[in-house]
C-alpha positions as CSV (number, residue, x, y, z in Angstrom):
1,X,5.1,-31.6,31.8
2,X,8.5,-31.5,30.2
3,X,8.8,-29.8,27.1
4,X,12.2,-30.7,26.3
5,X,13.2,-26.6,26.2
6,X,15.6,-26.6,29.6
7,X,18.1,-23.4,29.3
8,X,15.6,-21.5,26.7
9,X,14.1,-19.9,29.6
10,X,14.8,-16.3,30.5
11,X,14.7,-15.5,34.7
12,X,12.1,-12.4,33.5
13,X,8.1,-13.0,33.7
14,X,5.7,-11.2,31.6
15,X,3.0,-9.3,33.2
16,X,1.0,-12.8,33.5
17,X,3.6,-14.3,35.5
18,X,4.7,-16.8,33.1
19,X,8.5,-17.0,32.1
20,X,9.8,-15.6,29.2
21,X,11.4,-17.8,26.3
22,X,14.6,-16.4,24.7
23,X,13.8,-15.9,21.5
24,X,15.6,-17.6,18.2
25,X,16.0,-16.2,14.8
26,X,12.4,-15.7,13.4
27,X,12.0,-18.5,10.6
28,X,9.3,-17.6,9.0
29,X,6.3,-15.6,8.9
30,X,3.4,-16.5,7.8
31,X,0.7,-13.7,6.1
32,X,-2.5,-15.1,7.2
33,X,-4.4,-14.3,4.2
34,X,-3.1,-17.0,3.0
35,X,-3.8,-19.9,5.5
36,X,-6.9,-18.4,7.4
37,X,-10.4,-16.7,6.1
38,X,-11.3,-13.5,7.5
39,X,-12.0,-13.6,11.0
40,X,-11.1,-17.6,10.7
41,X,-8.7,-19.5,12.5
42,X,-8.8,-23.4,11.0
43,X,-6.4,-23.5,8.1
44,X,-7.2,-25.4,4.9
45,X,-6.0,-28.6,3.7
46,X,-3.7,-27.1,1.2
47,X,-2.0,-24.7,4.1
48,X,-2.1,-27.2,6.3
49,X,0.2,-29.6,4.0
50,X,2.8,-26.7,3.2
51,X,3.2,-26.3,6.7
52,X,3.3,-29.8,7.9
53,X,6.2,-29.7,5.3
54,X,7.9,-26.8,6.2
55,X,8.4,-28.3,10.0
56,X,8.9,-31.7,9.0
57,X,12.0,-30.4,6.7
58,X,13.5,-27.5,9.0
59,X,16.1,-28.7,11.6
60,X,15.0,-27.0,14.0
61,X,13.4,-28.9,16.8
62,X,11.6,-26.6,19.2
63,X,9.4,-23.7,17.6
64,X,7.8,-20.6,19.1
65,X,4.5,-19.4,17.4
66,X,2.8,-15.9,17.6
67,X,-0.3,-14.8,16.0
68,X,-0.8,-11.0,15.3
69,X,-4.4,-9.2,13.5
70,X,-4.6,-5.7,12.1
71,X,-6.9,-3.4,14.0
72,X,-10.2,-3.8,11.9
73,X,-11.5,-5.6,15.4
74,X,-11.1,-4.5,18.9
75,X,-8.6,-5.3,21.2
76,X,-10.1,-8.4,23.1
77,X,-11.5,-9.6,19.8
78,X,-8.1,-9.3,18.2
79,X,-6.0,-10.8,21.2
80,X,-8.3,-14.1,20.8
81,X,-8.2,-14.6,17.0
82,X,-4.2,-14.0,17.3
83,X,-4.5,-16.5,20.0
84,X,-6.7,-19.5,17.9
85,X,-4.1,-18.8,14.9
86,X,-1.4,-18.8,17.2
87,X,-2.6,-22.2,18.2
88,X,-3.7,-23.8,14.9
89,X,-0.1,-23.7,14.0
90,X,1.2,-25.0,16.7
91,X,-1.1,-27.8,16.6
92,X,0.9,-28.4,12.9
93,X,4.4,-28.2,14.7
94,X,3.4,-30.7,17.2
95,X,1.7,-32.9,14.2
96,X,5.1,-32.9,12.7
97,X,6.5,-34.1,15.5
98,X,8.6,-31.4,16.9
99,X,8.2,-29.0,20.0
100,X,6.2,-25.5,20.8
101,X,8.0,-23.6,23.6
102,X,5.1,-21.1,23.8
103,X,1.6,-19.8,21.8
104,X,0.9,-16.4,22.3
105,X,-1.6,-14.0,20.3
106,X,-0.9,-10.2,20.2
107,X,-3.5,-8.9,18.4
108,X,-3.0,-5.8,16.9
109,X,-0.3,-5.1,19.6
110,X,2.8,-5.7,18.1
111,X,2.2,-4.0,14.3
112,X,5.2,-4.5,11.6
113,X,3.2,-1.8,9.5
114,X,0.6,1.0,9.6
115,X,-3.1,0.3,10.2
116,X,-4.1,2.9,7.7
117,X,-3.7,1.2,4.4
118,X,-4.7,-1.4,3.3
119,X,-1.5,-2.9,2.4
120,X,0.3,-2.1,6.3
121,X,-3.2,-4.3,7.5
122,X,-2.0,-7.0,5.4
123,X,1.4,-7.1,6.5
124,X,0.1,-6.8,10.4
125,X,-2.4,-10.3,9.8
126,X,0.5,-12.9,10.5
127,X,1.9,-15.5,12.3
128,X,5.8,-15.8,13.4
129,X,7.6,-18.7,13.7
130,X,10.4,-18.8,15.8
131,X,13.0,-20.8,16.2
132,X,14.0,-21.8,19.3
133,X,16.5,-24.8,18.9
């Protein structure tokens, strides 16, 4: 299937063997607390309008999701909540009629903050939106 995302592929593979996007400026990040329950990955009626709103209005066209957890969980655990997060919102982008280069969950793999305090775990729950064109 075409995705529309010609030249937005890098010639580099990830360990999987799938090609790598070049990445965009990140716009926006989403702290999961406030779309998802804990250990949930369907997102309310009232997140699920601000985001169908936020891609409806951004001019961007073509959007790369990833999901990241804290480290409360284990690793396989975490890599497939990221991964249903990851995918709820892109399910929104391609409600709003625009394009999802990729979906990837990282789990707890890619941390912006420390596991050790509450307040680094909270910063660690999101979900990135990047766009791509």
């Amino acid at each position: 299937m075409d995705d529309g995302a010609e030249g937005y592929m890098s010639p580099h593979l990830t360990p999987e063997g799938l090609p790598v996007c070049r990445q965009g400026p990140t716009c926006g990040t989403l702290n999961t607390d406030q779309f998802f329950g804990t250990d949930q990955h369907r997102i309310d009626a009232r997140g699920r309008a601000r985001l169908l709103n936020f891609f409806r209005s951004s001019e961007a066209t073509v959007f790369s999701i990833a999901g990241h957890t804290d480290a409360r969980a284990s690793d396989a655990y975490n890599l497939r909540l990221s991964q249903r997060r990851a995918n709820a919102v892109a399910a929104i982008v391609r409600e709003a009629g625009k394009q999802v280069s990729q979906s990837v969950g990282y789990g707890e793999r890619k941390p912006r903050a420390t596991n050790n305090t509450a307040e680094g775990m909270s910063q660690n729950r999101r979900v990135e939106i990047i766009c791509v064109r």
